[in-house]
N, C-alpha and C positions, 0 to 999 in steps of 0.2 A: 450252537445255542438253540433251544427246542421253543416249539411256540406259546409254550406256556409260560417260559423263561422271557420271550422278547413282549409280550403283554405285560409280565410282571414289570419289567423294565420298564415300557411307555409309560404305564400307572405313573411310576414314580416319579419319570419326568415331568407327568402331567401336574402333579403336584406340587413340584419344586417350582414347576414354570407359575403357577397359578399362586404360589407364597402359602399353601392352604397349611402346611403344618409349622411354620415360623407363625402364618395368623391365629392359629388355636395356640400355641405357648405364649406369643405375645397377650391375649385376651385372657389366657391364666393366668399370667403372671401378674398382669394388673389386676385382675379382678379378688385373686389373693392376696396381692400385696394392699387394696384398698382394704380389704375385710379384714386383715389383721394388725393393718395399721390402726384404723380405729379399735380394734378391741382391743390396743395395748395405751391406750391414751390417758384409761386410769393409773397409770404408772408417773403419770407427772405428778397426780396427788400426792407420792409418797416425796420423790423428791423430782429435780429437773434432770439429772444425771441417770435416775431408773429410767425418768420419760426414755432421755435417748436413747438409752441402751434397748429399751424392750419395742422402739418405733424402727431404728435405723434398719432394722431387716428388711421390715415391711416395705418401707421409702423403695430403699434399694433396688426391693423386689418389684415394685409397681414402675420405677423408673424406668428399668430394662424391659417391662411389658410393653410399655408405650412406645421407647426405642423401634422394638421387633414390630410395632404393629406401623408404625411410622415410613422404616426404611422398606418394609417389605414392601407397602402401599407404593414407595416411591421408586423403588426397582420394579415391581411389575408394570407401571403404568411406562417406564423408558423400555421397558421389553416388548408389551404393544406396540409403544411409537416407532422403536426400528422394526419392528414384524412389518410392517403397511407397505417399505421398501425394501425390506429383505427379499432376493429373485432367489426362492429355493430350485430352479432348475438350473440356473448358475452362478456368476458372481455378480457382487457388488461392491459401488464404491463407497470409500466409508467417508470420502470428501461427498459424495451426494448426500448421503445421509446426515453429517454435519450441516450442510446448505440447508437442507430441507426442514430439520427441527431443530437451529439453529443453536443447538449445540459444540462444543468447541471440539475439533478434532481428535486430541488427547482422549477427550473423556470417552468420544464415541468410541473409540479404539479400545479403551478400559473396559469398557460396557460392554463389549459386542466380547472379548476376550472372556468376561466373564462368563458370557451366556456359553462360549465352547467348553467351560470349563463345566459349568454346572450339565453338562450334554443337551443343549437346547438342540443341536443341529448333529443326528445320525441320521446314518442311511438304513435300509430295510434289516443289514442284519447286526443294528446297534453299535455299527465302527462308530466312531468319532468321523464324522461327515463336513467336516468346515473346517478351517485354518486361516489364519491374515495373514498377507504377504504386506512385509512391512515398507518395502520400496517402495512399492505404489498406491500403499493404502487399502486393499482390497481384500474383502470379503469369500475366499474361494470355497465353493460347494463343494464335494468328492462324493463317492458313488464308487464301492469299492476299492477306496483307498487312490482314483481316479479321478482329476478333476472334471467337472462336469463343461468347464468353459476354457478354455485357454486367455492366460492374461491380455494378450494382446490383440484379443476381440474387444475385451471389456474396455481398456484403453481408447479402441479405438470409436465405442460406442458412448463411451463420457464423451469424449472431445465433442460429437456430434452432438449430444443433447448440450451444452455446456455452450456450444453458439447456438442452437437453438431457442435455449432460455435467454441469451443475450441478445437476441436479436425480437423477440417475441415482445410487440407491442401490449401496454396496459390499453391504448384504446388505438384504434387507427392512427397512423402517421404521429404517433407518440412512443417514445424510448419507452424501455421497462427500467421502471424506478425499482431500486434496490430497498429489502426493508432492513429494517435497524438491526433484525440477527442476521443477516447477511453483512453487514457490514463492521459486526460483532465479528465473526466468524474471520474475515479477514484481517484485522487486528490482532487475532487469537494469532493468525497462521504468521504472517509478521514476525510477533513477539517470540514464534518458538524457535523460529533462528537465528533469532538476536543470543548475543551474550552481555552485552554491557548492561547490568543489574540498574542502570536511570533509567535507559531507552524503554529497558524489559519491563519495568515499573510506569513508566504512560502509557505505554501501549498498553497494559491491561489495565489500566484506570478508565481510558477512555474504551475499551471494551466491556468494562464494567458499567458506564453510565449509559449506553446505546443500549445494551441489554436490557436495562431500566426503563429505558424510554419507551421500547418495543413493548412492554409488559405491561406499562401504563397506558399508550396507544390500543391496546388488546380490550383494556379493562374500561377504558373512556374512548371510544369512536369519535367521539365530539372533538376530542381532540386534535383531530388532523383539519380538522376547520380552520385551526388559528393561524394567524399570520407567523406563526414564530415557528411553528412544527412543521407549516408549508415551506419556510426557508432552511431549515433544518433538512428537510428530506432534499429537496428541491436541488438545493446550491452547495451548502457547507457541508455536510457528509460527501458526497461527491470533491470536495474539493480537498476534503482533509485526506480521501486516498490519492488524491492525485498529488497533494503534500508530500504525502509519506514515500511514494515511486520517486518522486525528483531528488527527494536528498537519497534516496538510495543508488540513484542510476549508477554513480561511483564511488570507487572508493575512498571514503572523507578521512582527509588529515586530520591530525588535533584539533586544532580552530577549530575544522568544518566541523567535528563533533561536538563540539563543547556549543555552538550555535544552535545545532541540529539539537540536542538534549534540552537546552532552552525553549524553543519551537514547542516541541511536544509533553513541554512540562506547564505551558500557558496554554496548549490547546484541552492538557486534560483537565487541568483547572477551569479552565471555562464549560469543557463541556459537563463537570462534577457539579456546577454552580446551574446550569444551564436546568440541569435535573431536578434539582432543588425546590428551583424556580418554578417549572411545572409541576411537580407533585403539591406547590401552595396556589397552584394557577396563577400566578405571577404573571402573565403575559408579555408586559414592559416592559418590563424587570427581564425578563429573556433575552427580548430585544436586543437592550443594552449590552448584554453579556454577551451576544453572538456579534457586535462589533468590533470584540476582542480578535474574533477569529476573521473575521471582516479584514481587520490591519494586518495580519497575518499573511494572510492568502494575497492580498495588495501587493507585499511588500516583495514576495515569492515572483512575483510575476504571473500567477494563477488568479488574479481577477482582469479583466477589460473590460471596457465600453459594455458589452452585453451584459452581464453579470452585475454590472451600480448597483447598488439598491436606493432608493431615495429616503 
């Protein structure tokens, strides 16, 4: 490939990566599809059947502008976000990336698969330079159809950052509190080796409502003030994963699952209701609701003495 050929090529990538020509069709499409919608509006005067016929192009057309100008926004902005941890001199994990912008591992793995497909990631003479190993989640660089890093560095440099981060105080002689897309993220991971379609259905309800929380804590700071979202991070989020380990440790018989499906079908009720509650600032009201998970964790053997609340 000559050098005029592999410019030609960047351009293009540079394009694709930056949405610029999905943004110009989208902002045509709507911008035509508005201008000809209204100038067929006189068609309703004749009857309501001309109206639709001589609008529904337009609709159509402006619909799919908005669409293109929407998901592009919204694929470039997730292509930034893993760019910030992407190590283009070698690999990455695609579990740290999920931690990190608290996306669910599935989708990181969709996303980043995308970006190889659209050639985000070549090396100098336009190979295809990236690939995921799907064993272990990761991210590999290449360099001549060469990997840049061997797996079992990378492996062994997650592990170390991974107690790093678990041991890395928020203030001196204080644990690091986990936040709600962390805690999202573990639920996600959970759920996707589940097969029983109840279990697979709380666990992402309650992955769903922590996500919300997270979103709503982001958008009101004030928020982690109240007594209800300090025991929420505090006590019960911590305690619903350590729920979720105990009924796993083994392997549960019918009963134990039919229990176990119970458990996590009142916890994501409560924590769905819990959500609720905060988005009308309910504060009380939360309270009361996080009592639910209160009698739960009690009855588990996951509350003592330290942990009462009065």
């Amino acid at each position: 490939m000559s050098q005029v050929e592999i410019e030609r090529e960047k351009k293009k990538i540079r394009n694709k990566r930056s949405g610029r020509v999905r943004m110009i069709v989208g902002w045509a499409c709507l911008i035509l599809g508005v201008m000809d919608l209204f100038s067929n509006m006189y068609a309703f005067n004749v009857s309501l059947l001309q109206g639709l016929r001589q609008t529904i192009l337009p609709l159509l057309m402006a619909c799919v502008g908005a669409w293109l100008i929407k998901s592009t926004r919204k694929n470039v902005a997730k292509w930034n976000q893993y760019d910030e941890y992407i190590n283009r001199n070698g690999n990455t994990s695609l579990r740290m990336i999920s931690r990190k912008t608290g996306t669910p591992l599935k989708e990181v793995t969709k996303d980043i698969q995308e970006m190889i497909n659209n050639g985000f990631f070549k090396d100098e003479e336009q190979n295809i330079g990236a690939y995921i190993n799907g064993e272990y989640d990761i991210l590999v660089m290449m360099k001549n159809g060469t990997p840049m890093e061997s797996i079992q560095d990378t492996i062994r440099r997650e592990e170390a950052d991974a107690k790093a981060d678990a041991a890395k105080p928020d203030k001196p002689g204080e644990p690091r509190v986990w936040t709600e897309a962390e805690y999202a993220n573990a639920m996600a991971t959970v759920a996707e080796g589940e097969t029983d379609p109840d279990v697979i259905d709380s666990l992402r309800s309650i992955e769903g409502s922590l996500r919300k929380i997270g979103r709503l804590a982001e958008r009101r700071p004030e928020l982690g003030e109240k007594e209800s979202v300090k025991q929420l991070r505090e006590l019960y989020l911590p305690k619903t994963m350590e729920l979720i380990k105990k009924l796993w440790v083994s392997d549960p018989g019918p009963e134990a699952m039919l229990e176990i499906k119970g458990i996590l079908n009142t916890c994501a009720t409560a924590y769905g209701s819990i959500v609720d509650k905060l988005y009308k600032s309910e504060d009380e009201d939360t309270l009361i609701d996080m009592e639910v998970l209160q009698q739960i964790f009690a009855r588990e053997g996951l509350l003592g003495s330290d942990f009462d609340i009065e």
